[in-house]
Structure formats: structure tokens, C-alpha cells
C-alpha positions as CSV (number, residue, x, y, z in Angstrom):
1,X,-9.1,-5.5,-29.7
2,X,-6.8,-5.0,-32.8
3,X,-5.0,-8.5,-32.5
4,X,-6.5,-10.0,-35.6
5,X,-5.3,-6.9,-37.9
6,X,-1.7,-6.7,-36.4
7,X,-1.0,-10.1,-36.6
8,X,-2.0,-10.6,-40.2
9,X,0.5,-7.7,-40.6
10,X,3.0,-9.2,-38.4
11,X,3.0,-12.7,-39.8
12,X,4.9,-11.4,-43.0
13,X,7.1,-9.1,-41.2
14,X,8.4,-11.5,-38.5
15,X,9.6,-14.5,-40.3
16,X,12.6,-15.7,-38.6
17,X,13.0,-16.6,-34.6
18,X,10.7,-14.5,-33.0
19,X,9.8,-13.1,-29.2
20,X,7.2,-11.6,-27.5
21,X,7.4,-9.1,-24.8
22,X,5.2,-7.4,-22.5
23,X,6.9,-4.2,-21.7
24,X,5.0,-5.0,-17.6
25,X,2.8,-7.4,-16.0
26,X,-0.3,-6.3,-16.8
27,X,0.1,-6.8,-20.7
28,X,1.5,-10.8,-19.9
29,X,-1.7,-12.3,-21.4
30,X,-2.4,-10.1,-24.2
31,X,1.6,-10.6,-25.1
32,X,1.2,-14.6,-24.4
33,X,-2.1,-14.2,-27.8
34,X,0.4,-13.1,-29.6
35,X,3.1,-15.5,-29.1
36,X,0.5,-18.3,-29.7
37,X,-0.9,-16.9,-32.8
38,X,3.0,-16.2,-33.9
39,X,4.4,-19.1,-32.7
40,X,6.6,-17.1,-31.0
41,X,8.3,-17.1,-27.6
42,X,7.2,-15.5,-24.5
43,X,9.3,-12.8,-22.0
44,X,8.5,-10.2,-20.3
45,X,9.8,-7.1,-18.8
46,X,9.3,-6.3,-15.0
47,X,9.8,-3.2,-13.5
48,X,10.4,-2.4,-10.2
49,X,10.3,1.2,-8.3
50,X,13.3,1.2,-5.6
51,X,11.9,4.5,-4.3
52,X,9.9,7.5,-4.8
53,X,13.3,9.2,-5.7
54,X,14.9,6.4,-7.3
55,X,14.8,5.3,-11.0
56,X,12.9,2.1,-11.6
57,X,15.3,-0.9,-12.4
58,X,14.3,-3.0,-15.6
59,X,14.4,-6.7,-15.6
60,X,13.8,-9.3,-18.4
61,X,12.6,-12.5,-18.1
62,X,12.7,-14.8,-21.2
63,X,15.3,-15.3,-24.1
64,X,15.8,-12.2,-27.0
65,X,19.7,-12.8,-27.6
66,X,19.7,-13.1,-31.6
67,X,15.8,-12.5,-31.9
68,X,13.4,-10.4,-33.7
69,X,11.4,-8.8,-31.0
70,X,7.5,-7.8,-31.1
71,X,6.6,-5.7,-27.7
72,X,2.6,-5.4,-27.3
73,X,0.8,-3.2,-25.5
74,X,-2.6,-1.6,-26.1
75,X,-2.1,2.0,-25.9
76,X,0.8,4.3,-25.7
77,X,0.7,8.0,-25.5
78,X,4.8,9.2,-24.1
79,X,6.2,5.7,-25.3
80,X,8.0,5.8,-22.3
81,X,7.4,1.9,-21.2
82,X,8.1,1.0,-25.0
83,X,11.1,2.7,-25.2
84,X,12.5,1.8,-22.0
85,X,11.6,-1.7,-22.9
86,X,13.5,-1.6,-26.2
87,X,16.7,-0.1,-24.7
88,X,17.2,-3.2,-22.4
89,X,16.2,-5.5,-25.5
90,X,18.9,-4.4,-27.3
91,X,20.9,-4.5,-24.6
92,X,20.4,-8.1,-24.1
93,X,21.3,-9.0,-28.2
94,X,17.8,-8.3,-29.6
95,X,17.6,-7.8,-33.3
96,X,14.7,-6.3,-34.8
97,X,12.3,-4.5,-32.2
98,X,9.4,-4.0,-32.9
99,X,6.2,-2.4,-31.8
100,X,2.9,-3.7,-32.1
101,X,0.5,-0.9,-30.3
102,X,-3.3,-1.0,-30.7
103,X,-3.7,2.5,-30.1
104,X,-0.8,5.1,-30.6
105,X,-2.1,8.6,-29.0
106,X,1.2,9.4,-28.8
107,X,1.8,13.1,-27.2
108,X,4.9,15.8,-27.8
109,X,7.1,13.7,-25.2
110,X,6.9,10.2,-27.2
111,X,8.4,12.1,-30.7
112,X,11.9,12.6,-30.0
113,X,11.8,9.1,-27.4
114,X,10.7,7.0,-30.8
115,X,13.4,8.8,-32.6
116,X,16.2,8.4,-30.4
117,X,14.9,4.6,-29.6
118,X,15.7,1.2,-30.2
119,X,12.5,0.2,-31.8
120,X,12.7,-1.1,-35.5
121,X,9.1,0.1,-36.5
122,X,6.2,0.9,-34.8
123,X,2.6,-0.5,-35.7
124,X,-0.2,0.5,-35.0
125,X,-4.1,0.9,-35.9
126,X,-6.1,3.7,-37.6
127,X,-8.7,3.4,-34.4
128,X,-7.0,6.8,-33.4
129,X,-5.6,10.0,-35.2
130,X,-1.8,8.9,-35.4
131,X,0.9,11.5,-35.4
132,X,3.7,10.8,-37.9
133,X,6.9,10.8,-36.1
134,X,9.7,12.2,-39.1
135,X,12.7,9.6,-39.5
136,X,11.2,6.9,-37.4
137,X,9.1,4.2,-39.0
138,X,5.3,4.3,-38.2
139,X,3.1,1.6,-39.9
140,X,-0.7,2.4,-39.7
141,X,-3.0,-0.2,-39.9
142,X,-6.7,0.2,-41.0
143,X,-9.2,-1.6,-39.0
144,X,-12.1,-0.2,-40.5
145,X,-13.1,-4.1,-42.2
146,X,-13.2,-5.4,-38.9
147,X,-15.2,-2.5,-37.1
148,X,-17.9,-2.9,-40.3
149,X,-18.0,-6.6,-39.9
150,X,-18.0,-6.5,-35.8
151,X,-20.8,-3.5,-36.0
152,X,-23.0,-6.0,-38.4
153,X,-22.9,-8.7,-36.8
154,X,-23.9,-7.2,-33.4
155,X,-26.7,-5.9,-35.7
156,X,-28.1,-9.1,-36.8
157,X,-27.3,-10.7,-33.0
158,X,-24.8,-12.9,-34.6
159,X,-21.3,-14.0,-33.0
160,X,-18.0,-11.6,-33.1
161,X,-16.5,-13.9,-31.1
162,X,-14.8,-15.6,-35.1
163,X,-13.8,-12.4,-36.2
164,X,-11.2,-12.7,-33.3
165,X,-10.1,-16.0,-33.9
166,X,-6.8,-15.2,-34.7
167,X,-6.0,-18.8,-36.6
168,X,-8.5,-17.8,-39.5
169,X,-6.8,-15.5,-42.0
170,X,-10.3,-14.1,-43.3
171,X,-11.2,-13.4,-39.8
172,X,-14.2,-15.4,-39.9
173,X,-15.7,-14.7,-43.4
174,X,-17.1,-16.9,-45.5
175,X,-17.4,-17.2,-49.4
């Protein structure tokens, strides 16, 4: 759970009005953390499968027109969702989209869908090998700090729980 390192990240590079979208239902809660710890609004994207031949249609629920966008999702490997995602936020007056992605595994199929995409930047964490994608931006976050930290406290049967509070800039350290 990478939220406390991309939001410290993401709290300087979102500064003006600010959404956040799960790319499908399952991600609706982890998106709604990051709204709250952003201040941000909520919408989400809903997909649904016509027919086993049949494209799936896209649907957004939620305001983007004139926003910076943040799409969360905790692990992509073809980018396919994100991208998708992104092509109907633009469509709908997004500015900025961006990608907030706790684990990028990303496979031969998600380089040349980042690079044709809509998506402003992606950013992601060092909890995986990630492949640079050339002429698409790919910002790597280190979460080695709160691994260490996470790791000793489990050691000395103390609480994680403060390392994710997401309100506490030094992620629950003291002094």
C-alpha cells in the first residue's frame, strides 16, 4: 500500500482543481483515499461488456471538464484500463491526466499504448522493476523508507497502522 508515498508526491504536482478517478469499480475505495487525502473530487469510470464480440462501452460518472485528473489503480501491466480511461477523460475536457499506479509491471503491449495516450505522466513506485517507456513521462517513486520503517516496526510488535495515516507528512515519525 503505496498511498502515503504517491500522495506526498502528488500533493506538489496537483495544485489546482483536482479529480479522482477509478478507471472500474473495484478501485472506487482506494480512488475515494485519495480524493480525501487530496481534497480532491471523486468519479469514476464504468465499463460495461455489450457482448462477447462487442467492444466494452466507457462511461464516466463525476465532473473532469477543466480538471487535472489523477487515475489510481494498484497494478497495471498492458495499461489498457488506464489508457482507455484517459482517452474518455480527455474527451470530456480533462486537463492534466495523470497516473498514480502502485505497481507498474508494465509488459511489451502497455509501451506504445502509454506513448500514444492521453496520460500527462505516469507515477509509480520502485516496489517493482519499472520499464522506462522513451518519450512518455514515467516518475519512479522509492518506497524503500517506508518498507524499513513498516519491516521495524512489525519487528518490535509496534503499530504500522501511522505510517499509513496519510494526513501526517512524516508518515508517523517522530523527532
Amino acid at each position: 500500500y503505496s498511498l502515503p508515498v504517491l500522495i506526498k508526491y502528488l500533493r506538489k504536482r496537483l495544485t489546482g482543481k483536482t479529480t479522482v478517478v477509478s478507471p472500474d469499480l473495484g478501485g472506487l475505495k482506494m480512488a475515494s483515499a485519495y480524493a480525501e487525502a487530496l481534497h480532491a473530487n471523486l468519479a469514476i469510470v464504468a465499463k460495461e461488456r455489450r457482448s462477447a464480440t462487442e467492444t466494452e462501452a466507457l462511461y464516466l460518472i463525476g465532473e473532469v471538464e477543466g480538471r487535472d485528473v489523477l487515475l489510481v489503480d494498484d497494478l497495471t501491466e498492458t495499461a489498457g484500463t488506464l489508457t482507455s480511461a484517459a482517452e474518455l477523460l480527455k474527451k470530456r475536457g480533462a486537463q492534466g491526466i495523470y497516473a498514480g499506479v502502485s505497481h507498474a509491471v508494465l509488459v511489451d503491449v502497455a509501451i506504445p499504448r502509454l506513448q500514444k495516450s492521453k496520460i500527462t505522466e505516469l507515477v509509480t513506485t520502485n516496489s517493482t522493476p519499472v520499464r522506462t517507456v522513451e518519450g512518455f513521462k514515467t516518475t519512479v517513486l522509492c518506497v524503500s523508507e517506508l518498507l524499513g520503517e513498516s519491516i521495524k516496526r512489525i519487528h518490535n510488535d509496534e503499530s504500522v497502522s501511522s505510517l499509513f495515516n496519510i494526513e501526517n507528512e512524516t508518515n508517523g515519525k517522530t523527532g
